[in-house]
N, C-alpha and C positions, 0 to 999 in steps of 0.2 A: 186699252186707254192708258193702264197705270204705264206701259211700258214707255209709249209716245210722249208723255208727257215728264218722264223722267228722261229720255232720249234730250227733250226741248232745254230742262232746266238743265242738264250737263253742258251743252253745248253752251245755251246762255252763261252759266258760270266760265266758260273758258272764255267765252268773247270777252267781260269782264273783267276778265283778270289780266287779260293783256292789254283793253282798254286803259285800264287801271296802271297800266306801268309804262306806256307808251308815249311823246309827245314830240309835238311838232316845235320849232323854234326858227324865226327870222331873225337873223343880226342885220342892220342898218343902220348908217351915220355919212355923213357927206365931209366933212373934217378931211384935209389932206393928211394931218397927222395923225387921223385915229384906225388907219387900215390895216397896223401891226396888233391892234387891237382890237377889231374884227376877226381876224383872223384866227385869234388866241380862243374868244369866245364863242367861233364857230365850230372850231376844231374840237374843243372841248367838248359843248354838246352834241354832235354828230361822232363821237367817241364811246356816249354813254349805253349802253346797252340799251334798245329798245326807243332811245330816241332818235331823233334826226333834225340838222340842221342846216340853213341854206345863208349865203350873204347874198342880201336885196340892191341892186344896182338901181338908179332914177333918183326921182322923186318918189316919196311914199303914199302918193294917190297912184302914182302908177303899178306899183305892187300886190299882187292877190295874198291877201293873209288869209282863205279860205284855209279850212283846217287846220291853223296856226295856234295854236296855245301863247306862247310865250314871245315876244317882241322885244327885243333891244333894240333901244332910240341910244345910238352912242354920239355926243358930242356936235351938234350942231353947227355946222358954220356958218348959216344964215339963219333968219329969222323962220319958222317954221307957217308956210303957206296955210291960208283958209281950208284949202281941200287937204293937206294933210293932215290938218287938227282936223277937220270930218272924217277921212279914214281912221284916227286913231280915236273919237267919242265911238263910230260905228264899231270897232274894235272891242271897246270897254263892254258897249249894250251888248254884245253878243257872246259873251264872257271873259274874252280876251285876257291877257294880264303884258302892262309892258314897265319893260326897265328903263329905265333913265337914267345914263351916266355922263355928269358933268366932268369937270377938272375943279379943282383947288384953286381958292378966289385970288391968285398971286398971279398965276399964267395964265388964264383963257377967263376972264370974269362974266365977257359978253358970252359965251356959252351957258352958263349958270341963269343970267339974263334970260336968255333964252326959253333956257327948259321950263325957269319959271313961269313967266307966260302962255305956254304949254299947259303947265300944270292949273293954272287960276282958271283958263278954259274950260279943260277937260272936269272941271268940278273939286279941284284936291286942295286940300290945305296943308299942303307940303308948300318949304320956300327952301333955297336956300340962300346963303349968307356969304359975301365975297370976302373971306377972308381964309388964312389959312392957319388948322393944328395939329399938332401932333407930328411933328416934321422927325425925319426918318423913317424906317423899319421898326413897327411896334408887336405885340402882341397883346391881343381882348381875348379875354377868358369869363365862362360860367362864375369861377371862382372870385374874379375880381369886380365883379357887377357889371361888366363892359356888355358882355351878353347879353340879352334879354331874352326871357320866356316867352316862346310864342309858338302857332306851329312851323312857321318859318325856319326857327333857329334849333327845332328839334337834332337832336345828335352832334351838335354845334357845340363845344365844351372850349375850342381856340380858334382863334379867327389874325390871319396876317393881315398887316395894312400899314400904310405911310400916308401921311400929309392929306387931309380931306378939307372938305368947307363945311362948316357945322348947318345943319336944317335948323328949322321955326318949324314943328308944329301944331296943330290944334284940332278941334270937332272930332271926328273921326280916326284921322290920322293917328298911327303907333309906331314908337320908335322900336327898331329892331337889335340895335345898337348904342353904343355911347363911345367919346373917345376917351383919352388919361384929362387932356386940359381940360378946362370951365368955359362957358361962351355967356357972357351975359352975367358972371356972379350964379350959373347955374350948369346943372354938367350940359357936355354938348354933347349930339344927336350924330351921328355919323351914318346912319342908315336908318329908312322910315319907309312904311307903306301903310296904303289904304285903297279899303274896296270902295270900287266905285259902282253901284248898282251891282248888275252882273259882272262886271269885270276890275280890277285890279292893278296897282298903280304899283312900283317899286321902284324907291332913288337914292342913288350912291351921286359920290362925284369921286372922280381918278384916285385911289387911296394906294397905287402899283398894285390893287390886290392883284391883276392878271401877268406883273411880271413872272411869276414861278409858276405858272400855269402849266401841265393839265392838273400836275395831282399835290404841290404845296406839301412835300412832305409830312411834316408831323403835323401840320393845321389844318382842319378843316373846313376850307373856302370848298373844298370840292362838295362836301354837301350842302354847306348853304347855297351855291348858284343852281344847284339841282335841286332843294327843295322849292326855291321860285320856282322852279317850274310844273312840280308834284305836290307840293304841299297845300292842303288845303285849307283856305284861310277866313271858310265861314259864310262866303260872298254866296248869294240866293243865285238858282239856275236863272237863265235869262227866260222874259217872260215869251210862252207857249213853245217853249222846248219839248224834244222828242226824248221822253225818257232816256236817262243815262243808259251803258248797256248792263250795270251793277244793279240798277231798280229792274231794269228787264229780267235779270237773273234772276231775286227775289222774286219776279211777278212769277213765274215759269217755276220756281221751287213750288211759291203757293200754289200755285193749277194741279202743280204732283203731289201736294200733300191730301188738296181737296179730292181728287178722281179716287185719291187709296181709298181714301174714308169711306167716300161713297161705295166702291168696291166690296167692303168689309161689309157695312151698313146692307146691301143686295144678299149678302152670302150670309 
């Protein structure tokens, strides 16, 4: 018995641990202009060890996000349809996490529009603001307060970016970011997320972070867009999920710790 049940919990620790490092990612956006930028953010994640990436053609009611972790909504050109705000709540309940990237409130403001309404739907108090700062190539750093502590921005110490639209937000909502300029007589917000239920909401708008893509030299954008995707940010399993396979492994440790005892306990 002790054996089989140490057999069980081995196995389950490995299922787990590659569970654990593994994930799925959809890139989509309908934008004529944003397919250089599909491309940048698929290749990326389908690069990373252990993950994998696909770009979604259609509309996003027509797409299976079945065993999809991570969702990039890039750039909107139209208003986003009923049925694809219900794929993307369906998305959230089921744990989902999606990213949202706008543009800078000078060029594309009706995108920003957009995703907003996106966002007030889907339950988030994320906005953002049609204007634009921080113009040029900057660097955010740990050291100058641009970064913020979170598990998101774990291992995050500099961060490249240009020209963004500052967010509003509130309730739940946490800023991941800040930029150099003030928005409001108060700093601004360059990057924010919030869990929604089981699943989870992240929104940028076009800041070039993906011109130097895949690896950004000396900054690391390359872990912050793989922490959205691995990092965990607190949000409760969805309701009547099938144990993780990390709780499975623990449940299979305990069964093998209990059979020794009892083992010892006979003898």
């Amino acid at each position: 018995m002790k054996f089989k049940l140490g057999k069980l919990a081995i196995a389950l620790a490995i299922v787990s641990s590659s569970a654990a490092h593994a994930g799925v990612v959809t890139v989509w956006g309908e934008s004529p202009f944003s397919s250089d930028l599909l491309g940048k953010i698929n290749m990326f994640y389908d690069n990373l060890p252990d993950h994998s990436s696909t770009i979604a053609a259609g509309t996003l009611d027509t797409v299976s996000l079945t065993g999809v972790n991570l969702l990039w909504a890039i750039q909107p050109a139209d208003d986003y349809t009923s049925a694809e705000l219900t794929t993307m709540a369906g998305f959230l309940t089921g744990g989902g996490r999606i990213a949202f990237l706008g543009e800078h409130g000078t060029i594309a403001p009706a995108q920003n529009t957009r995703i907003n309404a996106a966002l007030s739907t889907l339950g988030s108090s994320i906005t953002i603001n049609n204007v634009i700062l921080d113009a040029g190539f900057r660097s955010a750093s740990v050291g100058d307060g641009q970064i913020l502590s979170h598990p998101l921005t774990t291992g995050v110490t500099t961060y490249q970016y240009a020209a963004f639209a500052p967010l509003t937000i509130s309730g739940t909502a946490q800023a991941l970011m800040r930029g150099e300029e003030s928005f409001g007589g108060n700093p601004s917000i360059m990057m924010g997320y919030q869990n929604i239920g089981a699943g989870s909401i992240f929104l940028i708008t076009d800041q070039n972070v993906w011109d130097n893509s895949p690896t950004w030299g000396a900054f690391d954008n390359e872990r912050m867009f793989e922490n959205l995707l691995s990092g965990d940010t607190g949000a409760p399993p969805p309701n009547g999920n099938i144990p993780e396979p990390a709780s499975l492994a623990l449940l299979g440790i305990g069964l093998a710790g209990l059979g020794l005892t009892r083992r010892r306990r006979r003898t």
